[in-house]
NUMILO-525570 format. One record per residue: x negated, y negated, z negated of N, C-alpha, C in turn; residue in one letter. Coordinates in steps of 0.1 Angstrom, whole numbers, padded with zeros to 4 digits, always signed. Atoms other than C-alpha are relative to their C-alpha. Layout:
BEGIN
XYZXYZXYZa ...
REM end
This chain:
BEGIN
-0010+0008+0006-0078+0130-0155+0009-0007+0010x -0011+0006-0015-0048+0120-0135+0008-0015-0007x -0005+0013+0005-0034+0084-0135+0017+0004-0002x -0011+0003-0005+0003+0072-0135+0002-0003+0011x -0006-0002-0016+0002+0065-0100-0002+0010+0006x -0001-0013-0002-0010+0097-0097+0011+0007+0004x -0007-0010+0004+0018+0114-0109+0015-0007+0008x -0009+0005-0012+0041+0090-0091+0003+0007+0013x +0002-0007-0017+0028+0104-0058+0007+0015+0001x +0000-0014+0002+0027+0136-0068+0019+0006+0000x -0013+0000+0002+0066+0130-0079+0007-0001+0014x -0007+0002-0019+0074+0117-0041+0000+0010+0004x +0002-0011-0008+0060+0143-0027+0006+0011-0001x -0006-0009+0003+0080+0167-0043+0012+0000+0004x -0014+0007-0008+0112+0144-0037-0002+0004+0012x -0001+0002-0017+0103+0146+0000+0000+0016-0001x +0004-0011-0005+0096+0188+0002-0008+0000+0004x +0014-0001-0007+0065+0184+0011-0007+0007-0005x +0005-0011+0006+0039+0210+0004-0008-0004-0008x +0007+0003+0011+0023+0211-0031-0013-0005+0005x +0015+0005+0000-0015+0194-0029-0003+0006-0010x +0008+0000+0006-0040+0202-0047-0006-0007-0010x -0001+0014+0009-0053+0178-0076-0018+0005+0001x +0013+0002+0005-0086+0166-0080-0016+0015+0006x +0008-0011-0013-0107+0187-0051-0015-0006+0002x +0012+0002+0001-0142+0189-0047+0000+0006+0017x -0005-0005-0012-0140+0189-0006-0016-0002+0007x +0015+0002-0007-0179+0176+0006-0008+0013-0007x +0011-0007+0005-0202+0205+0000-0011-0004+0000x +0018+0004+0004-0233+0197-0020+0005-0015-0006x -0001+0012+0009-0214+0164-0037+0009+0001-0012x -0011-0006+0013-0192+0160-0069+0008-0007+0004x -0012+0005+0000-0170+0141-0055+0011+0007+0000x -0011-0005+0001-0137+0148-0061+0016-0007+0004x -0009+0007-0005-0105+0137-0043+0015+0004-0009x -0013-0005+0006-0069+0132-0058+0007+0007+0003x -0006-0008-0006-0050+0151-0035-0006+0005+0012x +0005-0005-0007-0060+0177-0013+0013+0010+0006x -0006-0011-0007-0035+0193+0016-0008+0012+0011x +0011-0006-0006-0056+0222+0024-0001+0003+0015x -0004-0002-0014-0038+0233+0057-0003-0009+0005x +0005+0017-0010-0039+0199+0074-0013-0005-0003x +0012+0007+0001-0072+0193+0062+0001-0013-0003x -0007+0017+0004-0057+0158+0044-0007+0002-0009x +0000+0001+0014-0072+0147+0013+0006-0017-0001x -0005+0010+0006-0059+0117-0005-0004-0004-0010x +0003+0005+0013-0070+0091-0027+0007-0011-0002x -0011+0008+0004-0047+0067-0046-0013-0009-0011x +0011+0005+0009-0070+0042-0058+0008-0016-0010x -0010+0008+0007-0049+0022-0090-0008-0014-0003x +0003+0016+0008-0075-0007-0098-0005-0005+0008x +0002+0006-0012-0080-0024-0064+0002-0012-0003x -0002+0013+0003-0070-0057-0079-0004-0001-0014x +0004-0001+0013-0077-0048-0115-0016-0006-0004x +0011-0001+0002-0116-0050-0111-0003+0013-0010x -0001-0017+0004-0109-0016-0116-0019+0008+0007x +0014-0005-0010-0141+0012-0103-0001-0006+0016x -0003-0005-0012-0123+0011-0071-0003-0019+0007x +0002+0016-0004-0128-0031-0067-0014-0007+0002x +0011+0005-0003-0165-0038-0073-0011+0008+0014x +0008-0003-0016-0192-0037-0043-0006+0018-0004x +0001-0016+0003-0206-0002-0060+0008+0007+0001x -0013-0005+0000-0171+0011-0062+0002+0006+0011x -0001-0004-0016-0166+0002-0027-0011+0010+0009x +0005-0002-0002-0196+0015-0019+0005+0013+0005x +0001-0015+0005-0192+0047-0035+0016+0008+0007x -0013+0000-0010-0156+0050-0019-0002+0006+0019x +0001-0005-0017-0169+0045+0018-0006+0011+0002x +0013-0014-0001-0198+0073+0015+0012+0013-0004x -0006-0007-0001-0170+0095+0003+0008+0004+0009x -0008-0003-0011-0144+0090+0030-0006+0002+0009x +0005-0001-0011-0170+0090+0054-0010+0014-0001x +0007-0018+0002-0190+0124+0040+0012+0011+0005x -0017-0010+0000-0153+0140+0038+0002+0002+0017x -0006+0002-0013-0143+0130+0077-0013+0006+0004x +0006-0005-0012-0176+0142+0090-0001+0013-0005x -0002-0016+0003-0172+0178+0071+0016+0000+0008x -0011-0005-0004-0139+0177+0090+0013-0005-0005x -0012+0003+0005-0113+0164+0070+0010-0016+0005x -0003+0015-0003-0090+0135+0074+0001-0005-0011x -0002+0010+0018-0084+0106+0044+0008-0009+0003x -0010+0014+0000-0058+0085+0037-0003-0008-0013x +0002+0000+0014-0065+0061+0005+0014-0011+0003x -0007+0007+0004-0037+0040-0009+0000-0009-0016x +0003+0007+0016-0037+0012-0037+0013+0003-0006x -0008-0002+0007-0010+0014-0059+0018-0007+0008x -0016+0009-0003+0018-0012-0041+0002+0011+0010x +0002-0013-0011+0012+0018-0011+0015+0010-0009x -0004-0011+0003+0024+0042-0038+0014-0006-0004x -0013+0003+0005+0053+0023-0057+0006-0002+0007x -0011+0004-0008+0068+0011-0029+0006+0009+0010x -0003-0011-0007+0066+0047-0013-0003+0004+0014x +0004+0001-0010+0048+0035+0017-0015+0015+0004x +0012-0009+0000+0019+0062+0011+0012+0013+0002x -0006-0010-0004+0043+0091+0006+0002+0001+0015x -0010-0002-0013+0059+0086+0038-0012+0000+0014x +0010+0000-0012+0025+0078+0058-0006+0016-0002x +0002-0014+0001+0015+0112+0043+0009+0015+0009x -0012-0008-0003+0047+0129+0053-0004-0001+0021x +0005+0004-0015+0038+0110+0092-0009+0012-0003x +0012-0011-0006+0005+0130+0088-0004+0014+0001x -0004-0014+0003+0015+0162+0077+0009+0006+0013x -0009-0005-0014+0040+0165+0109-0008-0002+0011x +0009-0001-0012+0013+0153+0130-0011+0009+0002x +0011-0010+0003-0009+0182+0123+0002+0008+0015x 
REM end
């Protein structure tokens, strides 16, 4: 299920030419996690986490929990992680750090 800021990102990213992602990636082998965007070449995934102030999943201590263990399973299979809350995305600050990491490959 993809958010609205989802589809935001996903809209930047396209604005900018940047290479299509992947949606909703299952990148730790042997967990279900699943990340929002996945640049397979740079080994980038991305999560846009919309209810960080909400008392959204992404705000309580389990949330966070469940959050760190992922970015930190993901990075030691190799990947890198960027997460972003939503003011990240609207304000276009995430695209653009994305765009940074994609040239820094």
């Amino acid at each position: 299920m993809t958010s609205t800021l989802e589809d935001t990102f996903l809209f930047q990213v396209r604005a900018l030419g940047l290479p299509e992602p992947e949606r909703e990636v299952v990148a730790v082998p042997g967990r279900k996690f699943r990340f929002d965007f996945c640049f397979r070449e740079a080994r980038l995934l991305i999560e846009v986490n919309g209810g960080t102030f909400t008392r959204g999943g992404h705000s309580t201590g389990l949330g966070i929990r469940r959050d760190y263990e992922k970015a930190n399973l993901a990075q030691l299979a190799g990947w890198r992680v960027l997460n972003f809350d939503g003011n990240a995305v609207k304000s276009g600050a995430a695209v653009e750090m994305v765009r940074k990491a994609l040239e820094a490959e």
